[in-house]
C-alpha positions as CSV (number, residue, x, y, z in Angstrom):
1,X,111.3,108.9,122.0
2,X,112.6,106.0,120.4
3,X,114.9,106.2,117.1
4,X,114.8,105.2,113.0
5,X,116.5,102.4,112.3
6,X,116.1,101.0,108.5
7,X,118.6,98.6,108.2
8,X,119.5,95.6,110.7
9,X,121.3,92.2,110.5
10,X,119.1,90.0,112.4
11,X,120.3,86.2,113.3
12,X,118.0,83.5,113.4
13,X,118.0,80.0,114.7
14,X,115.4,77.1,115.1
15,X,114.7,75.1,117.5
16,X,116.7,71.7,117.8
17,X,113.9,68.8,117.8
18,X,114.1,66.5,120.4
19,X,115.7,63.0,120.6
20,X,113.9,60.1,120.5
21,X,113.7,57.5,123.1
22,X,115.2,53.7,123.9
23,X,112.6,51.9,126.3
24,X,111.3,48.7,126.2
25,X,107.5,47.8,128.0
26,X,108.0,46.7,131.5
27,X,104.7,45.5,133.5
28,X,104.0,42.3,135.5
29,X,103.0,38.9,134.1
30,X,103.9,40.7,130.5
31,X,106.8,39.1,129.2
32,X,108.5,40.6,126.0
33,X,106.6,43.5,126.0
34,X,108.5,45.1,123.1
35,X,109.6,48.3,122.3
36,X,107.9,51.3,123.3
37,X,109.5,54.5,122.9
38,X,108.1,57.7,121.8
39,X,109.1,60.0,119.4
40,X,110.8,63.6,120.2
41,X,108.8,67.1,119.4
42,X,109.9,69.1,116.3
43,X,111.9,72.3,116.8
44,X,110.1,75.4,116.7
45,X,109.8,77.6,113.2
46,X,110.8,81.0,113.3
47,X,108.8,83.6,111.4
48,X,109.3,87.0,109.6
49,X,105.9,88.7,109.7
50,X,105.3,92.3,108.9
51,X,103.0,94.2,111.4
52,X,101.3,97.9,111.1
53,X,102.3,98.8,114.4
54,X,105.7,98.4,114.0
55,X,107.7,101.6,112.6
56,X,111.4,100.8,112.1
57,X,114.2,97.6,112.7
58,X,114.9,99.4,116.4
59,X,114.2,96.2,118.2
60,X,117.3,94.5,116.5
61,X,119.5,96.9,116.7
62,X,121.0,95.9,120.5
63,X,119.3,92.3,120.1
64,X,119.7,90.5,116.6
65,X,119.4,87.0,118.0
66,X,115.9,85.3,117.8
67,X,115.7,81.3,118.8
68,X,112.7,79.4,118.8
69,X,112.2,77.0,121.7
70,X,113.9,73.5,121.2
71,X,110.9,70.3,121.0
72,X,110.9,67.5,123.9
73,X,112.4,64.1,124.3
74,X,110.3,61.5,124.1
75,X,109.5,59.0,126.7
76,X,108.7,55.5,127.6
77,X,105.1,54.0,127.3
78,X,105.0,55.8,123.7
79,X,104.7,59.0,125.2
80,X,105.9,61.7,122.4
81,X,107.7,65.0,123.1
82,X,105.8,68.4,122.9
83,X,107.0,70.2,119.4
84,X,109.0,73.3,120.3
85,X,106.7,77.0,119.7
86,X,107.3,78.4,116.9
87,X,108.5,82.2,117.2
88,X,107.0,85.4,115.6
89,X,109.1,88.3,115.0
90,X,107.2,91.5,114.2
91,X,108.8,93.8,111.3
92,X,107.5,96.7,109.5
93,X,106.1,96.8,106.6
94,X,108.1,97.2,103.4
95,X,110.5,94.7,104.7
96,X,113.3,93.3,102.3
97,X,115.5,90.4,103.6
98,X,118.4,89.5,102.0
99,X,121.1,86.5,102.5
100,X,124.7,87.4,103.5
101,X,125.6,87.3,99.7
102,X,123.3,90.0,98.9
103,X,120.0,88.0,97.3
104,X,116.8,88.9,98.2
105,X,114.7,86.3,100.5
106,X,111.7,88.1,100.6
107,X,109.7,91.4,100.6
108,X,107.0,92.2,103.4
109,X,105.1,94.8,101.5
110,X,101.5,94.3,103.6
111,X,100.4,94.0,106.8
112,X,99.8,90.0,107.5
113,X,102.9,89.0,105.0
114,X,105.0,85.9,106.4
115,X,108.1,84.4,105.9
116,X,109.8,81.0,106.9
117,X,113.0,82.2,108.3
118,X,114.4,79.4,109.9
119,X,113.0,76.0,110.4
120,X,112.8,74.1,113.0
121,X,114.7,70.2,113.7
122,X,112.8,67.3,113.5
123,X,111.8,65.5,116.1
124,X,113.9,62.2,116.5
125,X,112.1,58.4,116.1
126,X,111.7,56.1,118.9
127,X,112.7,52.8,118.8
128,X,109.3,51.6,118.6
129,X,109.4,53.1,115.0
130,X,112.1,50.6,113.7
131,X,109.9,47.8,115.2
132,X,109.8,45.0,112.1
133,X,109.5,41.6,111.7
134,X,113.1,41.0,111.3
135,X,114.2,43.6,114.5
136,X,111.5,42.7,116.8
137,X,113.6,44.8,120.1
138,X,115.1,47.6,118.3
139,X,117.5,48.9,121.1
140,X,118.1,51.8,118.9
141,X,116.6,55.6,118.8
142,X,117.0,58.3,116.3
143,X,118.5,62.0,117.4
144,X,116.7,65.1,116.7
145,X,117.9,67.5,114.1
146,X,119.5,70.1,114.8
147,X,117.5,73.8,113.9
148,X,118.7,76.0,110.9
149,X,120.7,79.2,111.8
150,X,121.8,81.5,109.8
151,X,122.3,85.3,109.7
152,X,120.0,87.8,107.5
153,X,120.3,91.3,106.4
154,X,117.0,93.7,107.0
155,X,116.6,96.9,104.9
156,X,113.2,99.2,105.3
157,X,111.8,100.7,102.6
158,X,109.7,102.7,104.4
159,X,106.2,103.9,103.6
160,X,105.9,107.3,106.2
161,X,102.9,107.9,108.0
162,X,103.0,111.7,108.1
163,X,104.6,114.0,105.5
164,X,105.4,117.7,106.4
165,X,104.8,119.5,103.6
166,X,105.6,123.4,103.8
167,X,108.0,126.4,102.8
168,X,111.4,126.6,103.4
169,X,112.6,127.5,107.2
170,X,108.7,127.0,108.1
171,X,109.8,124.9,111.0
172,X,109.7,121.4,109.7
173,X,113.0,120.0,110.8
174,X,112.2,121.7,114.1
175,X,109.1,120.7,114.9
176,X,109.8,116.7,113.9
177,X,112.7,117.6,116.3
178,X,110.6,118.0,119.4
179,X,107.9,115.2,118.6
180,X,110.7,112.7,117.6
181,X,114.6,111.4,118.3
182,X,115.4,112.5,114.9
183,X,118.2,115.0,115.1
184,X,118.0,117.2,111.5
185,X,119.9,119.6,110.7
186,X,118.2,123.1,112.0
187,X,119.5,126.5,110.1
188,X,118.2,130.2,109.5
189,X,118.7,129.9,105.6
190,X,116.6,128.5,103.0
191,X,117.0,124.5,101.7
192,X,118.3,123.7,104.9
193,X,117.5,120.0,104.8
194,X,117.9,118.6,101.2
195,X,116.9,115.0,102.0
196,X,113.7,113.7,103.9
197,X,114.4,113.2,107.5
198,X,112.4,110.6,109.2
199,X,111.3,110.3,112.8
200,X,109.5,107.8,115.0
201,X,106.6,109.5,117.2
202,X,104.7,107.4,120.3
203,X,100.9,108.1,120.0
204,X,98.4,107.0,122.4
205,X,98.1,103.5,123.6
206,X,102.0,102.6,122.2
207,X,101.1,102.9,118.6
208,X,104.0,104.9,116.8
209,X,103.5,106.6,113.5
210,X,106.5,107.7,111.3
211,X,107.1,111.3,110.4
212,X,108.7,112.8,107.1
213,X,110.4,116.0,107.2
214,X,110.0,116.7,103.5
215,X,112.4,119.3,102.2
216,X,110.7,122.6,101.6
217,X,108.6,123.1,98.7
218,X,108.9,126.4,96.6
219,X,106.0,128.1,94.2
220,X,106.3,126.1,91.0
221,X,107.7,122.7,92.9
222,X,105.6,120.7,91.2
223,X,107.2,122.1,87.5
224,X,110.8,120.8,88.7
225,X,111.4,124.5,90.5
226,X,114.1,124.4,93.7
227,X,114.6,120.0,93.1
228,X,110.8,119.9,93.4
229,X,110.1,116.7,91.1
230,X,112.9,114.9,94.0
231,X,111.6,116.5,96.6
232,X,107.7,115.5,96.2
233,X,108.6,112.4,95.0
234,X,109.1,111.4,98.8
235,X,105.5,113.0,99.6
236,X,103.7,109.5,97.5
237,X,103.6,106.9,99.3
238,X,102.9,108.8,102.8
239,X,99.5,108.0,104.3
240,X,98.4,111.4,105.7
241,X,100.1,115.0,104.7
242,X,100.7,117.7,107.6
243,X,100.5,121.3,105.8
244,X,102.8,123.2,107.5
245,X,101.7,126.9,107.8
246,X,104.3,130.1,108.5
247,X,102.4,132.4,111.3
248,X,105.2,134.6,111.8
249,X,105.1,138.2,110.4
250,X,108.2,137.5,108.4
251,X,106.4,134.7,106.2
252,X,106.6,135.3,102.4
253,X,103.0,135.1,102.3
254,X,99.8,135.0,104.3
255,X,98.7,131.8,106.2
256,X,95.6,131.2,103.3
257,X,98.1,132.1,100.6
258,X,100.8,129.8,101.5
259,X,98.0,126.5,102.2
260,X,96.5,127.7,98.9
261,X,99.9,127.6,97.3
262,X,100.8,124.1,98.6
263,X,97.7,122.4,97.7
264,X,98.2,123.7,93.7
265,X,101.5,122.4,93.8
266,X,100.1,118.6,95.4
267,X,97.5,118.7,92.8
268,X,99.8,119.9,89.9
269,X,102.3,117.0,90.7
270,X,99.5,114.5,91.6
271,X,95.9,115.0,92.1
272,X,95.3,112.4,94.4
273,X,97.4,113.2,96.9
274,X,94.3,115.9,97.9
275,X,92.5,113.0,98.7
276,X,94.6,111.6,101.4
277,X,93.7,112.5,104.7
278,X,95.8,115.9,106.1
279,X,96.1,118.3,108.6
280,X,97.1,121.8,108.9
281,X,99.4,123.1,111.3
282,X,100.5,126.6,111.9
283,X,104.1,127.0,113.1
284,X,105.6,130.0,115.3
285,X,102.5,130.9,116.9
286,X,104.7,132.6,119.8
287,X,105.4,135.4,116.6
288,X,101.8,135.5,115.3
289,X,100.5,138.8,114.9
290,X,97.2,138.3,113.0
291,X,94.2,136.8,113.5
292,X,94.6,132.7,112.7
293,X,92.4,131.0,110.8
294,X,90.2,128.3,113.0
295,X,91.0,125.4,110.7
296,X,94.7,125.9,111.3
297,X,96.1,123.9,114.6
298,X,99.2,126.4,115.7
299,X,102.5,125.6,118.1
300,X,105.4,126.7,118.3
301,X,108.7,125.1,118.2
302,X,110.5,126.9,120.6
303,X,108.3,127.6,124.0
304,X,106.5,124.0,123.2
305,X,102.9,125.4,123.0
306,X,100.7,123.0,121.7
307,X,102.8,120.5,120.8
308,X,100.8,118.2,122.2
309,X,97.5,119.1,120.2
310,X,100.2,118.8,116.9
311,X,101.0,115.4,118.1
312,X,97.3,114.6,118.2
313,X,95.7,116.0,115.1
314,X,98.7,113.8,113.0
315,X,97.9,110.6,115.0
316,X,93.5,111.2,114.5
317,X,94.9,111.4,110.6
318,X,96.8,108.5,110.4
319,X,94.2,106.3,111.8
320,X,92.2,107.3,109.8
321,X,94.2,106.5,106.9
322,X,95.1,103.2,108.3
323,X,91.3,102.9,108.1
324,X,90.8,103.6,105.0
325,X,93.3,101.4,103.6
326,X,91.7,98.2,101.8
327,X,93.2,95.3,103.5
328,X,95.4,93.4,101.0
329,X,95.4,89.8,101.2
330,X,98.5,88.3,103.1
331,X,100.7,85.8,101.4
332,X,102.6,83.0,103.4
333,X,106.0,82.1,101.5
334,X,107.6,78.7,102.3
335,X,111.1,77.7,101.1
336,X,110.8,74.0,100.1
337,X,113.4,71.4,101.6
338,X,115.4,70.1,98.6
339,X,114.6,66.1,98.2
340,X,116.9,63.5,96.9
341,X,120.6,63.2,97.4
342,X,123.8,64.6,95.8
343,X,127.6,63.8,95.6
344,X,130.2,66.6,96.5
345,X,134.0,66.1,96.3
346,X,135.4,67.8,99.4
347,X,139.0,69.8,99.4
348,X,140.3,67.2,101.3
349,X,138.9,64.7,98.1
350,X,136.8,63.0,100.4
351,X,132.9,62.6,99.3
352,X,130.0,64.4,100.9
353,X,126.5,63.2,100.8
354,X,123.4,65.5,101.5
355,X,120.0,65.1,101.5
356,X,117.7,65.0,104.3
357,X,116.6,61.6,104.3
358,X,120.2,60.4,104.2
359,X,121.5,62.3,106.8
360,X,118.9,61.3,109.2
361,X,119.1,57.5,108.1
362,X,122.7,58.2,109.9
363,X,121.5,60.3,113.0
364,X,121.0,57.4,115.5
365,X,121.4,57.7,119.3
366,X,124.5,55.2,119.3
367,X,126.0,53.8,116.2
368,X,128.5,51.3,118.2
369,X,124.9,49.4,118.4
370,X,125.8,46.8,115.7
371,X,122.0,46.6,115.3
372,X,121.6,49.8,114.6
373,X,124.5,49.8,111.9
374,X,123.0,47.4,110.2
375,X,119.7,49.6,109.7
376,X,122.6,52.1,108.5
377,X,123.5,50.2,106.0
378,X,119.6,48.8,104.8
379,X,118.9,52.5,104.8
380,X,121.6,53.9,103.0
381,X,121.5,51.5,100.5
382,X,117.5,52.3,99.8
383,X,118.1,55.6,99.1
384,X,120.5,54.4,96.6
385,X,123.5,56.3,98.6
386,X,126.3,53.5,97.4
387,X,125.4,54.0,93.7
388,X,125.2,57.5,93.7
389,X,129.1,57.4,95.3
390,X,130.0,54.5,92.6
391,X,129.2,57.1,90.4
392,X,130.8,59.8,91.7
393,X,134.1,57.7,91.4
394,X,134.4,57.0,94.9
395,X,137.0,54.1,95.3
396,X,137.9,51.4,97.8
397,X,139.1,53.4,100.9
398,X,137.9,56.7,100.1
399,X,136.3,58.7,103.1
400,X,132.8,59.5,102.9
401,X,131.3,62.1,104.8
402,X,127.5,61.8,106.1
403,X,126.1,64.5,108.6
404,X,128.4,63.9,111.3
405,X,129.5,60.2,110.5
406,X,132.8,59.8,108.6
407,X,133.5,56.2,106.8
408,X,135.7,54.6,104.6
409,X,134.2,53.3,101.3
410,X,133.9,49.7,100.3
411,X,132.6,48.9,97.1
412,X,130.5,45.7,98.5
């Protein structure tokens, strides 16, 4: 059996798009063909989504590092590169992302929910896209972008599947012992476990389900008795409840007293919660002395009788919840890409310039091509990059900082 995770740093990278590519049209009896390059495929997008099946963060526990595939260079005879696929990862639902500095990205309540994690490069230009009347043979091509990477911090808030709801030392912590990887605390005295344990449980065709071990409940729980208001708090959001029923002849009370007992207390605290779909198992059968009733599914613990049928009866409830859910309406949350430029004084009091546009006006396959300088320089100065330094005080020999190109400032 697999175990809980809730929290997980996953990192995430786009893909890089692909470059763009240099070739002129070569043929017979066609002089000056002309440029005819294609463009490079955009990186692949990488996407949070949350997913029903999926229980807990395990799967980035051992492996945090998700990449989307990068796009393809383009080609002669304006053949374009394939775009990179983007990559789904699966999380549960009740997802919260957060940045490194602690700010939450998003929140994957519902089944269906997306996020843009990490975006993808653009493809690069071919030359035959700086084809003009004054550059008629552009010998120049644009790089692809480089993908976005970055680390992110995964917490679960998890809504359980199952809660075990029963008396103290019924067998709770036990029983989600055996079915699960979860490894509670297990003691002869009452209160044992005083927080919810949680534990992931494979049903049938590689579904999993999440069990609570709820702490137990006392007569009068639901009036604040033995913690109760903290301790049914955690019974709420849980889509099916497991009655857990004491068989042995020790038990405080009778097998119909003690489900009769829970259920009051549920209904006292909150009356819907009899509406949720539940099962009720009796625990310590191996002890049983009287006659059972037939609505009650028994096991025991210990020997491992009818564990199995335990197992079952919780997974038939949980579908069954899950199938009764109403099916919220999935949201898809982009993150915009800034536009425009801005001005940044560095330590070193050199400039930086950012902004998309600007940094890929400067992301050209060889900028010793004094051709392609030249387009620099139309390009820059379009996007009004020279008066936006002018008025960041940049002066005559300054160094300016572009992406990955590094010049020295001249005010003409």
């Amino acid at each position: 059996m697999s175990s809980f995770v809730d929290e997980a740093q996953l990192n995430v990278r786009g893909g890089d798009g692909g470059a763009g590519c240099v070739s002129m049209r070569r043929e017979a009896h066609v002089p000056k063909g002309g440029p005819d390059g294609g463009d490079g495929g955009n990186g692949g997008d990488i996407w949070l989504v949350a997913d029903r099946n999926v229980s807990s963060l395990l799967a980035f526990r051992d492996h945090p590092h998700r990449r989307a595939t990068n796009g393809v260079h383009g080609q002669g005879k304006k053949k374009h590169g394939h775009g990179g696929d983007d990559l789904i990862v699966k999380v549960p639902e009740g997802t919260v992302v957060y940045d490194q500095d602690g700010r939450v990205l998003a929140d994957l309540v519902n089944a269906g929910d997306r996020w843009l994690a990490a975006s993808g490069g653009r493809g690069g230009r071919g030359n035959t896209r700086f084809l003009s009347n004054k550059r008629r043979a552009p010998t120049f091509a644009e790089q692809g972008e480089v993908g976005e990477q970055r680390w992110l911090n995964l917490e679960l808030k998890l809504m359980a599947d199952v809660a075990l709801v029963g008396f103290p030392n019924v067998g709770k912590s036990t029983l989600i012992s055996r079915i699960s990887a979860a490894k509670p605390k297990i003691a002869d005295y009452p209160f044992t476990t005083l927080e919810p344990n949680l534990g992931v449980v494979r049903m049938d065709e590689g579904d999993e389900m999440v069990v609570a071990d709820i702490p137990g409940l006392i007569e009068g729980a639901s009036e604040g008795r033995g913690l109760g208001h903290q301790f049914l708090r955690h019974v709420e959001r849980a889509r099916a409840l497991c009655l857990l029923i004491d068989l042995a002849p020790t038990a405080p009370h009778s097998p119909e007293e003690q489900e009769r007992i829970l259920l009051a207390e549920l209904e006292n605290y909150r009356p819907e919660l009899l509406y949720r779909p539940r099962v009720v198992l009796g625990s310590r059968s191996d002890l049983s002395e009287d006659e059972i009733p037939t609505d009650i599914i028994t096991f025991s613990a210990v020997t491992g009788d009818g564990i199995n049928r335990a197992v079952g009866a919780m997974a038939t409830a949980v579908r069954q919840a899950r199938s009764e859910e109403p099916e919220p309406e999935p949201f898809v949350v982009y993150r915009p890409q800034p536009v425009g430029l801005t001005v940044e004084r560095g330590d070193d009091a050199s400039f930086i310039v950012s902004g998309r546009a600007a940094e890929r006006a400067v992301a050209l396959s060889d900028l010793t091509n004094l051709e392609a300088l030249a387009y620099v320089q139309e390009r820059l100065k379009s996007l009004g990059v020279d008066k936006a330094l002018a008025k960041a005080g940049a002066k005559e020999g300054d160094v300016v900082h572009i992406g990955k190109l590094s010049f020295e400032y001249a005010e003409d």
